[in-house]
N, C-alpha and C positions, 0 to 999 in steps of 0.2 A: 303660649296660652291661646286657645281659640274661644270660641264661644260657650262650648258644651260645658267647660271649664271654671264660666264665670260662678261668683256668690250670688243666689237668690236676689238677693237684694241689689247687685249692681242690675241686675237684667230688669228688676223692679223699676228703677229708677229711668233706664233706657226706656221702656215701657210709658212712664209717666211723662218723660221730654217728648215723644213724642206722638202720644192721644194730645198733649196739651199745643203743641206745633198744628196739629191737624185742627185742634178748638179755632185758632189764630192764623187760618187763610195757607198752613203745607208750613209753617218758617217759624222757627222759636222765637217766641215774642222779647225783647229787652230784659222783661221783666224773667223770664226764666232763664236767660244766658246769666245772669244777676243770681238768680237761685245757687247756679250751677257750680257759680266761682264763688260764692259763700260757701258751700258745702264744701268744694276743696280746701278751703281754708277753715273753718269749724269741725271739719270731720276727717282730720288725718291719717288716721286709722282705716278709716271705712277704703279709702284711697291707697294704702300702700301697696306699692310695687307686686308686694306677696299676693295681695289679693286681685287686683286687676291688673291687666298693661293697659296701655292709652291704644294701641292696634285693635285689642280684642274688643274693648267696649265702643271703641269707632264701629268695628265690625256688627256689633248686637244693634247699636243706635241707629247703623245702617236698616236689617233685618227688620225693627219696628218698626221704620220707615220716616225715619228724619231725611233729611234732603242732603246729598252729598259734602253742602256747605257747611250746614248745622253741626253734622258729622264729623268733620272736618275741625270746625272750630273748635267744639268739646276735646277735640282729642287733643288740638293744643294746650286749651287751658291744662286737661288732665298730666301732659308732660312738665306742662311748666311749676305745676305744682309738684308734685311728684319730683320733682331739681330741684327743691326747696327754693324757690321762687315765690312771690308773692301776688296774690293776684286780687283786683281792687272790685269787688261789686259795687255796681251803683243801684243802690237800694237792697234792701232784703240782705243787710250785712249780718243780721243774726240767725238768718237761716240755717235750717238743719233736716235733713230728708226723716218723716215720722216714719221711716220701718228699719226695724230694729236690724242688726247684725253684729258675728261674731268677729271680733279684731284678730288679727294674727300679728303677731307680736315679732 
């Protein structure tokens, strides 16, 4: 899967990590690596393998222009969840990204 590939809404959300990276000095603030690993764990669906890989949205999160680190991390979290893994946010444990999408089942 490459980027051209992704759902709206994953590229959405690349998009949103990192305008909010750039709000907070180029580096995803605590609070949004927290966002990031609530949504993999609330929104499993949105995350399946079917719909995104962890390469490709490293690749778009790169392109919006998160820092190869930030990049980096996300793509771990998104592996480790996606390996049904369990991934702990501190704070903002009921998070949930407000734009809609379709599940692929």
């Amino acid at each position: 899967m490459n980027t051209s590939e992704l759902p709206a809404d994953i590229v959405r959300i690349a998009e949103f990590l990192a305008r909010n990276a750039k709000m907070s000095g180029g580096e995803l603030s605590v609070h949004e690596l927290a966002k990031m690993k609530a949504s993999l764990m609330n929104e499993p669906t949105r995350w399946s393998r079917l719909r995104v890989t962890a390469e490709a949205f490293e690749a778009q999160c790169r392109e919006e222009g998160l820092t190869a680190t930030d990049a980096t991390e996300i793509r771990k979290y998104l592996r480790k969840a996606q390996a049904g893994r369990r991934l702990v946010p501190n704070g903002h444990s009921d998070f949930r990204f407000a734009i809609p999408y379709d599940p692929v089942e």
